[in-house]
C-alpha positions as CSV (number, residue, x, y, z in Angstrom):
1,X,-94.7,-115.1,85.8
2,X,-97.3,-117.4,84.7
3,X,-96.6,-120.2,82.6
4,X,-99.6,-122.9,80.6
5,X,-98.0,-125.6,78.9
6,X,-100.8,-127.2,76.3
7,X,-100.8,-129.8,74.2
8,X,-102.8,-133.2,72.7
9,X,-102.3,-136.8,73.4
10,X,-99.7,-138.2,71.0
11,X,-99.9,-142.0,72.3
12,X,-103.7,-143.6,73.2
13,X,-101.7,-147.3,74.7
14,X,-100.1,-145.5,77.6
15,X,-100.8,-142.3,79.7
16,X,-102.4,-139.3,78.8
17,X,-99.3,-137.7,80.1
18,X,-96.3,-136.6,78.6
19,X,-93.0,-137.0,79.8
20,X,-91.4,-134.3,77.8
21,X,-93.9,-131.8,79.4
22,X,-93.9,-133.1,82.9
23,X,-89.5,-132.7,82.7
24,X,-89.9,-129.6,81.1
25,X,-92.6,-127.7,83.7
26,X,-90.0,-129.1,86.6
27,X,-87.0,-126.5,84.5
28,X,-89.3,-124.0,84.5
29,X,-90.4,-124.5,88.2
30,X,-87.0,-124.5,89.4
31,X,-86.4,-121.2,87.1
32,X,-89.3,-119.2,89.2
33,X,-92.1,-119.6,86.7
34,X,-95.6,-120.7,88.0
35,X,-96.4,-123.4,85.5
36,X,-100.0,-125.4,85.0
37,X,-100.5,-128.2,82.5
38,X,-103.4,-129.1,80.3
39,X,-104.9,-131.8,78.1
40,X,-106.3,-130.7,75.1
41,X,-108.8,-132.8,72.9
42,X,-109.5,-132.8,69.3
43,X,-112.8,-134.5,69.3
44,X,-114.2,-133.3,72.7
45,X,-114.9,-129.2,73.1
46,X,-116.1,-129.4,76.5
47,X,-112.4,-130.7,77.8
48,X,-110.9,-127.8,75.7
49,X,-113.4,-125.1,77.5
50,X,-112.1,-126.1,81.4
51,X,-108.2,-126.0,79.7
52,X,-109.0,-122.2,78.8
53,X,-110.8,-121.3,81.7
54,X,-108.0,-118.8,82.8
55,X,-106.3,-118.9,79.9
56,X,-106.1,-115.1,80.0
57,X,-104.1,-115.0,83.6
58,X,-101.0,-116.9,82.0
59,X,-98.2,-114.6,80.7
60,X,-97.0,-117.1,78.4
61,X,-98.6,-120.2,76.6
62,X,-96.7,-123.4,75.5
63,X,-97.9,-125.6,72.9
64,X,-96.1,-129.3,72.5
65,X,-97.5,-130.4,68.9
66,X,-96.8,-133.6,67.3
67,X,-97.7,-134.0,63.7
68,X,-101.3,-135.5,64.2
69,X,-102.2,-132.2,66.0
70,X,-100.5,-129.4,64.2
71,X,-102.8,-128.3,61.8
72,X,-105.8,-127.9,64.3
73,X,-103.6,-127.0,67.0
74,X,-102.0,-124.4,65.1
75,X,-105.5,-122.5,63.9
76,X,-106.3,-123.0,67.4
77,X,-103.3,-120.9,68.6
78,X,-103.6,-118.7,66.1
79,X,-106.6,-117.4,67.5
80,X,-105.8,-117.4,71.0
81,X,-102.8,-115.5,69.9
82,X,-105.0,-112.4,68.2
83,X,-107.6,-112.6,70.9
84,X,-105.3,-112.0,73.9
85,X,-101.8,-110.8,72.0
86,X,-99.9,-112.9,73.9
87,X,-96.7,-115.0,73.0
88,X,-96.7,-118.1,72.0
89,X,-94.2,-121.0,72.3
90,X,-94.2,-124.2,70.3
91,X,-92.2,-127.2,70.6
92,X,-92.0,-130.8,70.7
93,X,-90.1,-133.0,68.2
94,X,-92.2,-132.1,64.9
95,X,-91.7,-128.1,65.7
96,X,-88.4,-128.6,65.8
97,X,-87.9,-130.6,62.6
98,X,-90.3,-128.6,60.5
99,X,-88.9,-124.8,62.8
100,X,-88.2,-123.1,58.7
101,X,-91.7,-124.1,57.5
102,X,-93.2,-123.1,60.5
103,X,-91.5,-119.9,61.0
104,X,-92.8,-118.9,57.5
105,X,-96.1,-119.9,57.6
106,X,-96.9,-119.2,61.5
107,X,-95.2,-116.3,62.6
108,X,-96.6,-115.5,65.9
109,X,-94.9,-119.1,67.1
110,X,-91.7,-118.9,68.8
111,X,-89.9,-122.3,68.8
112,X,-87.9,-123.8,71.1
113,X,-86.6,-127.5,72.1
114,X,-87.9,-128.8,75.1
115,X,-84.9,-131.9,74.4
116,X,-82.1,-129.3,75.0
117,X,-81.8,-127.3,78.4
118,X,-79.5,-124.1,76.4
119,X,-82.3,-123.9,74.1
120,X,-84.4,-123.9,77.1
121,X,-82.3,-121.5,78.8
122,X,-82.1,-119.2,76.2
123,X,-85.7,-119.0,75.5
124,X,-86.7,-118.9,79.7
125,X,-83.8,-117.7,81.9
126,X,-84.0,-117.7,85.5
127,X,-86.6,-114.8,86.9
128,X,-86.5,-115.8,91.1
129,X,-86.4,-118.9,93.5
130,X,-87.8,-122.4,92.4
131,X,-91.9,-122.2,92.7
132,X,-92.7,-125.7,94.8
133,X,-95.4,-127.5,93.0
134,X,-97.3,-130.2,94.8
135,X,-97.2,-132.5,91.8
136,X,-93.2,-132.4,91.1
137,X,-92.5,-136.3,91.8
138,X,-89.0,-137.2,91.0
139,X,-88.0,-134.3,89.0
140,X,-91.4,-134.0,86.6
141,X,-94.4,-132.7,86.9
142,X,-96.9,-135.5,87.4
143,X,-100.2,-132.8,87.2
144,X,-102.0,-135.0,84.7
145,X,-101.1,-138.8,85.9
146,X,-102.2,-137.7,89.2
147,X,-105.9,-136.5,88.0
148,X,-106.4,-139.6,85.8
149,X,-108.0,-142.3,87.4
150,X,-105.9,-145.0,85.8
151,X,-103.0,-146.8,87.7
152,X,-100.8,-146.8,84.6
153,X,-98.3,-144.2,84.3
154,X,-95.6,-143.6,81.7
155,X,-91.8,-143.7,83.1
156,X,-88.3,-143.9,81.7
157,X,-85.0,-144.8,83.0
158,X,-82.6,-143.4,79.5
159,X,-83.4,-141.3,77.1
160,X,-81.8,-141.4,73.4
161,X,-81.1,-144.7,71.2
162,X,-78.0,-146.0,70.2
163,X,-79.7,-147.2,67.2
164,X,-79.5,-145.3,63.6
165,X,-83.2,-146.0,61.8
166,X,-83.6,-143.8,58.7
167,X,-87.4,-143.0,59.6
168,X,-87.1,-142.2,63.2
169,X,-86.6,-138.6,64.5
170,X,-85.0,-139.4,67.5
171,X,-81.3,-139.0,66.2
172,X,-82.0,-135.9,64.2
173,X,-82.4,-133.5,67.1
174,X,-79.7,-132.4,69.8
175,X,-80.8,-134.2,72.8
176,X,-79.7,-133.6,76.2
177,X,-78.9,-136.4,77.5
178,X,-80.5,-137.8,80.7
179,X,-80.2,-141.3,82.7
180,X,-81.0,-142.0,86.1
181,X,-79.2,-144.3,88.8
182,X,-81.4,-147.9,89.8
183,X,-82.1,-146.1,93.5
184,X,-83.4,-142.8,91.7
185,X,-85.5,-145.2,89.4
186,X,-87.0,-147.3,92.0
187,X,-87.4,-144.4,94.3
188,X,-89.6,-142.7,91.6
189,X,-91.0,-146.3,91.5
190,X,-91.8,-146.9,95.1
191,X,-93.3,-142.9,95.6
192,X,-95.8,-143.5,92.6
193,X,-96.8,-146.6,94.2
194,X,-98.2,-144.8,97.1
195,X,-99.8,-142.2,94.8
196,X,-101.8,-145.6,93.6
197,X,-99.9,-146.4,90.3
198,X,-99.3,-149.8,89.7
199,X,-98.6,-150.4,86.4
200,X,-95.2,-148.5,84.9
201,X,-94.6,-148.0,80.6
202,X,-90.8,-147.6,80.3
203,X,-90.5,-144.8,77.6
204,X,-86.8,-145.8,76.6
205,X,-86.4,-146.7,73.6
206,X,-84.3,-149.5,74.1
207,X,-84.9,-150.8,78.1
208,X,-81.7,-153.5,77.2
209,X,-79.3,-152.7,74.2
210,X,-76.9,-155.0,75.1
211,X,-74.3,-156.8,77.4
212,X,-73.0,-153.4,78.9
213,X,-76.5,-153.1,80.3
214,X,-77.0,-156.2,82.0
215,X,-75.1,-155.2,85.3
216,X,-78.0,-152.2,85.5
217,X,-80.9,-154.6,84.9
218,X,-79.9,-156.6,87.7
219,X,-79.3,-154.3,89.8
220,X,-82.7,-152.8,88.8
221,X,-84.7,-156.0,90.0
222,X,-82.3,-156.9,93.2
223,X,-83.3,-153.0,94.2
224,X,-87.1,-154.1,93.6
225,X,-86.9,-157.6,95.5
226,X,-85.0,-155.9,98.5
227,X,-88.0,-153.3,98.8
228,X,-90.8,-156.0,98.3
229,X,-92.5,-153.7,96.0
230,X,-95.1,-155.5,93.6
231,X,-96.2,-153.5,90.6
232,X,-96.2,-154.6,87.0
233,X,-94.7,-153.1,83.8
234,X,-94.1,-152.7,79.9
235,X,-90.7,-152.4,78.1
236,X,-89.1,-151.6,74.7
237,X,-86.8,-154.3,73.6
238,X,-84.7,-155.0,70.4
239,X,-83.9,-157.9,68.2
240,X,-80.1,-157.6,67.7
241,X,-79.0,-158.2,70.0
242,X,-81.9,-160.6,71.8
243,X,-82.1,-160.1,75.4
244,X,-80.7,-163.5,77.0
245,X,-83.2,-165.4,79.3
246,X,-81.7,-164.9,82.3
247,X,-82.9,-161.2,82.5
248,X,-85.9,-162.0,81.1
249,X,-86.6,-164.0,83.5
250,X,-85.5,-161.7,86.2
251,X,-88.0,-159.0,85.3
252,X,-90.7,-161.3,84.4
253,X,-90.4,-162.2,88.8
254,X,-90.4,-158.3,89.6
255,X,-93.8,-157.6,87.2
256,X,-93.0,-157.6,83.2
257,X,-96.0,-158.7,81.4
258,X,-95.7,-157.0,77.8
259,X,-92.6,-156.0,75.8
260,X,-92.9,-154.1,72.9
261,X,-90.1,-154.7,69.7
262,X,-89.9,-153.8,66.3
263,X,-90.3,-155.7,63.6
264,X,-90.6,-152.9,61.1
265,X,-90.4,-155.0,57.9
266,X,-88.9,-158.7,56.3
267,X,-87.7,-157.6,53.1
268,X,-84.0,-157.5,52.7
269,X,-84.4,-154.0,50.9
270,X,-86.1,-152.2,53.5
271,X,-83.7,-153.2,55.9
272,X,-80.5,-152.1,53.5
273,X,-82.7,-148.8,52.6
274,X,-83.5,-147.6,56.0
275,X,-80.7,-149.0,58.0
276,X,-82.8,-151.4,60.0
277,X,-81.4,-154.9,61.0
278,X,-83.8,-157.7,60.7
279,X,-84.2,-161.0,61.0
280,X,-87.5,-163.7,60.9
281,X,-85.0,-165.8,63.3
282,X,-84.6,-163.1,65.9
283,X,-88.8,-162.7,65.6
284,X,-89.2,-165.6,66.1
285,X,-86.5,-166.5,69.1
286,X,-88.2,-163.1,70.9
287,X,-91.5,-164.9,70.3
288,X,-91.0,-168.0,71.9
289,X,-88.8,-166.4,74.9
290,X,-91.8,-164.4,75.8
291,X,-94.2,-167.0,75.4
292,X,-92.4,-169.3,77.6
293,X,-92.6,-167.0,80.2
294,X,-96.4,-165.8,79.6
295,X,-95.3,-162.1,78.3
296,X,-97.6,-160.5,75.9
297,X,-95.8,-158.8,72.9
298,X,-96.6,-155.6,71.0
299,X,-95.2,-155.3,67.7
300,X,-93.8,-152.1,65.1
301,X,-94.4,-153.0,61.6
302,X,-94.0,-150.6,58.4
303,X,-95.8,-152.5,55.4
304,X,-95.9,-149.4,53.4
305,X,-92.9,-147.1,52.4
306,X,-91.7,-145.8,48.8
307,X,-89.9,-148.2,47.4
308,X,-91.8,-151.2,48.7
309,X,-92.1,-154.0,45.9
310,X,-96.2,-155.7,45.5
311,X,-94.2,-158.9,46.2
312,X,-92.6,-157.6,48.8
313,X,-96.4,-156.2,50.1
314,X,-97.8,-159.3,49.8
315,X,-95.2,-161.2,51.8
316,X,-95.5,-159.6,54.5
317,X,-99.2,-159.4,54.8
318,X,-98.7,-162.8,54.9
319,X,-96.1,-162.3,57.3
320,X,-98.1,-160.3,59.7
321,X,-101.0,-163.3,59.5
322,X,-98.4,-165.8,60.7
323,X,-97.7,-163.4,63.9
324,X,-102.0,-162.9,64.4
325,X,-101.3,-159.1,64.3
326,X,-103.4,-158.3,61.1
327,X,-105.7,-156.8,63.8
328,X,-103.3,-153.6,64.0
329,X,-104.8,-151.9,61.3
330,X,-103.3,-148.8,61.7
331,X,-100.1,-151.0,60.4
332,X,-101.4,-151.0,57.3
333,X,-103.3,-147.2,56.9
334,X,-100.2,-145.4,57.6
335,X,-97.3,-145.4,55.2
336,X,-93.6,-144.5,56.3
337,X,-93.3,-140.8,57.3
338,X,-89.9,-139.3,55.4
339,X,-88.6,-136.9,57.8
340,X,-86.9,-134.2,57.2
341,X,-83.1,-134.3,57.0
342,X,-82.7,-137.4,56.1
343,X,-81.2,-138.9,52.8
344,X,-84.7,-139.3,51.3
345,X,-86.6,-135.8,51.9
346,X,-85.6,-135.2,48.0
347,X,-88.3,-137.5,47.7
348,X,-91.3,-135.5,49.4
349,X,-93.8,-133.2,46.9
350,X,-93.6,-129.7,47.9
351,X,-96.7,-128.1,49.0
352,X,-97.0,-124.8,50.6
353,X,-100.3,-125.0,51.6
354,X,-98.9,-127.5,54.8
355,X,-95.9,-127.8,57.1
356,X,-96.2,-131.8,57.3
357,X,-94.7,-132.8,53.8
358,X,-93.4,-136.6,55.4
359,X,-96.5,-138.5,53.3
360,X,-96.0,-136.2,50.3
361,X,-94.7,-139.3,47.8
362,X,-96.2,-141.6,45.5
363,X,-94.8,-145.3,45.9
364,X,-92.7,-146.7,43.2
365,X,-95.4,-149.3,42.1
366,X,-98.4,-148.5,41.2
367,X,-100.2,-151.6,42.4
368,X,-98.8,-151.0,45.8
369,X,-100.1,-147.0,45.6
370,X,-103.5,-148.8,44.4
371,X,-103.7,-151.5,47.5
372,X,-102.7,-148.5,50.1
373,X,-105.8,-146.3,48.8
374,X,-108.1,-149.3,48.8
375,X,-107.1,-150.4,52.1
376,X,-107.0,-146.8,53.8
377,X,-110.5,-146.2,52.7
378,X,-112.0,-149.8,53.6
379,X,-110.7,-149.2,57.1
380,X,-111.3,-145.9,57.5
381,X,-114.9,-147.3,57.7
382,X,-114.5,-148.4,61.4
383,X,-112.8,-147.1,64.5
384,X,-109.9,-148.6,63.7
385,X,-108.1,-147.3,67.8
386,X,-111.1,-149.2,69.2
387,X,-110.5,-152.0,67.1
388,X,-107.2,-152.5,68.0
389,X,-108.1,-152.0,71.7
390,X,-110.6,-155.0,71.6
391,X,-107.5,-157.3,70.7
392,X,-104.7,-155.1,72.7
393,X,-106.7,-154.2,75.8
394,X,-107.9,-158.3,76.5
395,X,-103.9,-159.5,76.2
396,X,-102.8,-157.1,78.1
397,X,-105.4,-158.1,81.1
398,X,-104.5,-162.0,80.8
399,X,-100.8,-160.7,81.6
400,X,-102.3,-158.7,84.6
401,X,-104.3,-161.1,85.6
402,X,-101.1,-164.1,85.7
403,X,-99.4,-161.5,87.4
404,X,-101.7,-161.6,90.0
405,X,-103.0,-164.7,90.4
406,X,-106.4,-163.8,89.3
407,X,-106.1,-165.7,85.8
408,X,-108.2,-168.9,86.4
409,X,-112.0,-167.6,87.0
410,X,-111.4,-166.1,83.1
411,X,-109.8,-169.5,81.4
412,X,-112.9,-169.8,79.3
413,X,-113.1,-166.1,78.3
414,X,-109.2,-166.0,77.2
415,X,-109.7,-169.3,75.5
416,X,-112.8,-168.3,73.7
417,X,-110.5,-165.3,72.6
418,X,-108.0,-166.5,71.4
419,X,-110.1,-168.3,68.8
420,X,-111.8,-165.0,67.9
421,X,-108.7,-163.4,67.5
422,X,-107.8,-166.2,65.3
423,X,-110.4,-166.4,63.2
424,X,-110.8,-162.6,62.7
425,X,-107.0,-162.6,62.1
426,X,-107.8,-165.0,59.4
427,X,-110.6,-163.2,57.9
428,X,-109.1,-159.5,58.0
429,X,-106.4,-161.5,55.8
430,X,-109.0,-162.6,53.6
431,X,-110.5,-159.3,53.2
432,X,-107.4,-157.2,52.7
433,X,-106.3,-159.8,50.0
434,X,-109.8,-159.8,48.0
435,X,-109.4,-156.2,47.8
436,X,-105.7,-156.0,46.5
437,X,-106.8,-158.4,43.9
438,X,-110.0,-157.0,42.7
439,X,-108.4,-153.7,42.9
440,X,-111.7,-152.3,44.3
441,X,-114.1,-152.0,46.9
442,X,-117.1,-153.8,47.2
443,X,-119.8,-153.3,49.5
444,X,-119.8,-156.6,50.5
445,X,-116.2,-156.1,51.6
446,X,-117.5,-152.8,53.6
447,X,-120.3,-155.2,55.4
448,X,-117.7,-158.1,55.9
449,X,-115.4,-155.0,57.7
450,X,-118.3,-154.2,59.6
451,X,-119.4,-157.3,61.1
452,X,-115.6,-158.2,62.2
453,X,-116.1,-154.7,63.9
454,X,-118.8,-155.7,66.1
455,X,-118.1,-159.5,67.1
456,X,-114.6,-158.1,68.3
457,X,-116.6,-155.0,70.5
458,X,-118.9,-157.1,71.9
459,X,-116.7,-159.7,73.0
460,X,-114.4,-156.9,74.5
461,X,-117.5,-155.3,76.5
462,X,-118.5,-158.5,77.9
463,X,-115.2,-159.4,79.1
464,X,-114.3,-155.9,80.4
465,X,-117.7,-155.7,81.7
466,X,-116.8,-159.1,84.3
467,X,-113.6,-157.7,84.6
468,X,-114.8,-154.6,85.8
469,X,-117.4,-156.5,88.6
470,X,-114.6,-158.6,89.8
471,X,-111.4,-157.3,89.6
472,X,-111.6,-153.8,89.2
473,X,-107.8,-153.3,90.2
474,X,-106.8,-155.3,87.3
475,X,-109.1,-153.5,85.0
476,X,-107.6,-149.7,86.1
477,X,-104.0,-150.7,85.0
478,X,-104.9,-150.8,81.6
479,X,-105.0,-147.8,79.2
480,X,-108.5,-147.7,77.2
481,X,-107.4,-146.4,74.4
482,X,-109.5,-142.9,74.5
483,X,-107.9,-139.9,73.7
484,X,-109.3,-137.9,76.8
485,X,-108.4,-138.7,80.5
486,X,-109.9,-141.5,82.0
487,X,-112.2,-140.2,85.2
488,X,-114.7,-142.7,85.6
């Protein structure tokens, strides 16, 4: 039995690939199916015409949605479904938090939670021998890491949180639980390096969540130092607690160059509404920690959600200036999504017409609802992913390029960006205030937009151009920010 497995890019900072796939075609391996992956593409036909090539040989199709792809992914379906009158399987997190809507809507899906192995057993049981697949590294099926071109790959040591956030799904579905040993992790580790992947995203969602973790982390770089591997990487952290500096400092020697932590929001009632501890302080301790060890930092930030004040707005625009991260404009186009099952759904306008209903609300303050339309239409004037790839994609090659030594012949290019990322920093402020104040959109504001656009791209093609000529290593580790594979 036949088995494709389909689905989008959810995340355009890290590997086409999905972890959750990869894990799940391994289950079905070792259950007898035969079991190909395949990228799909939203913007690009041509990909979507080699993924259905044979689509008709497979005797059952998977699709992993997430909520940016369900509405074309489900007409797509659809039609695949009536053409060849074969099943088809959804899941991923959104299918499973939406499975009522959907089930009334689409009835030709059959859903199913790739998290939990019963509900995967239920819905595949066992038909023969494990199929061996040449791409099965560690336990998941590496099929689309190993035909992109990139030396980044996506990895995970835990999965699960022990944190309780309002607006994240990740406590609302029955997870099975999964964590691997330090010699299963840096086996995985060492056998990717040979396959020519060098630099490793950590999925977890927390890579240290506290003291009871620090014996792990240890043991996690001793295991590295003993093997002599050299490889670089990128970790979720939290504020409470702050790592201590010790560790930091331990996998800042075995290859950390970014960590990623949340911010979310300053304003005390965010944090009481949605459960989410925060602190300028702890910002600001993280901040300096990673700067005294030259790590780059990636920030979440939620400026918009339903009950958000227009004081509360404007502080932490103002916020976001002081950290020089007004460049992540999709910050401030997406609002909070209001999942379902949690304590605010009530909140969400019903519409039949759609499964998603998590954006369905009108914010409490009307000024705020008239800043979020301004905004999401000034911006929606630019590529706002390639934007924030001219600011992500050059920080995240200065930490590569300490990492390896390589940082000196590109002084004066890091220096000369860091005061365009200042400046522009400074005028995207500017801009997003005229507009809140004037409660409008001028043209001039559309040409002011325009003009940061293109002094950011051409600064980022020049220096990815040199980077390219000279250290073309360097330049492979880092994701590009295109929704397609890269093959160059």
């Amino acid at each position: 039995m036949k088995i494709g497995i389909f689905y989008f890019r959810t995340l355009y900072t890290q590997s086409a690939a999905s972890l959750s796939v990869g894990k799940l075609s391994n289950k079905l391996l070792h259950k007898g199916y035969e079991v190909k992956l395949f990228l799909l593409n939203q913007s690009n036909v041509y990909d979507n015409i080699a993924a259905m090539e044979n689509i008709e040989n497979f005797d059952y199709i998977i699709y992993k949605c997430n909520y940016k792809d369900y509405e074309i992914g489900a007409n797509y379906f659809k039609n695949l479904y009536e053409k060849y009158n074969k099943k088809i399987y959804l899941t991923g997190v959104f299918a499973c938090l939406n499975k009522k809507r959907i089930e009334k809507k689409h009835r030709f899906f059959e859903i199913f939670n790739l998290l939990n192995d019963n509900d995967i057993n239920l819905t595949f049981p066992s038909i023969g021998p494990k199929v061996k697949k040449d791409t099965v590294i560690c336990n998941i099926d590496r099929e689309i890491e190993l035909s992109e071109h990139g030396k980044y790959i996506n990895i995970e040591l835990n999965n699960g949180c022990i944190k309780k956030c309002e607006f994240c799904h990740i406590n609302l579905l029955n997870y099975t639980r999964t964590s691997k040993s330090i010699s299963e992790l840096v086996d995985e580790i060492e056998y990717l390096i040979k396959c020519n992947k060098t630099f490793f995203i950590f999925n977890d969602c927390i890579f240290w969540s506290g003291k009871q973790d620090d014996e792990k982390i240890l043991a996690f770089c001793k295991e590295v130092k003993k093997r002599k591997l050299v490889f670089s990487f990128y970790v979720y952290l939290s504020l409470a607690p702050l790592i201590p500096d010790n560790l930091l400092k331990e996998l800042k020697d075995i290859g950390l160059v970014r960590v990623f932590f949340g911010v979310e929001n300053i304003s005390s009632d965010f944090s009481s509404h949605y459960s989410k501890f925060l602190s300028t302080k702890n910002t600001e301790n993280m901040i300096k920690k990673l700067d005294a060890l030259n790590i780059s930092y990636h920030i979440g930030y939620i400026l918009f959600y339903k009950q958000v004040s227009f004081q509360s707005l404007l502080d932490n625009l103002k916020y976001l200036k002081s950290l020089g991260k007004l460049f992540r404009l999709g910050i401030i186009i997406e609002k909070l999504r209001i999942l379902p099952n949690t304590k605010d759904a009530y909140l969400l306008t019903e519409n039949k017409s759609k499964i998603d209903m998590a954006y369905n609300y009108s914010f409490d303050d009307k000024k705020v609802e008239k800043a979020f339309n301004n905004l999401t239409d000034l911006f929606n004037n630019i590529n706002i992913r390639n934007f924030e790839q001219f600011f992500n994609g050059i920080s995240l090659a200065e930490g590569l390029l300490k990492r390896y030594n390589k940082y000196d012949k590109y002084k004066s290019d890091l220096l000369n960006f860091y005061k365009l990322k200042k400046e522009k920093n400074n005028k995207i402020y500017k801009l997003i205030i005229d507009v809140i104040r004037t409660e409008r959109i001028e043209e001039s504001h559309i040409n002011a937009l325009k003009t940061l656009y293109s002094k950011s791209e051409i600064n980022y093609l020049f220096f990815f151009k040199k980077l390219m000529a000279l250290d073309f290593d360097v330049f492979s580790m880092i994701p590009h920010g295109q929704e397609t594979l890269n093959v160059w």
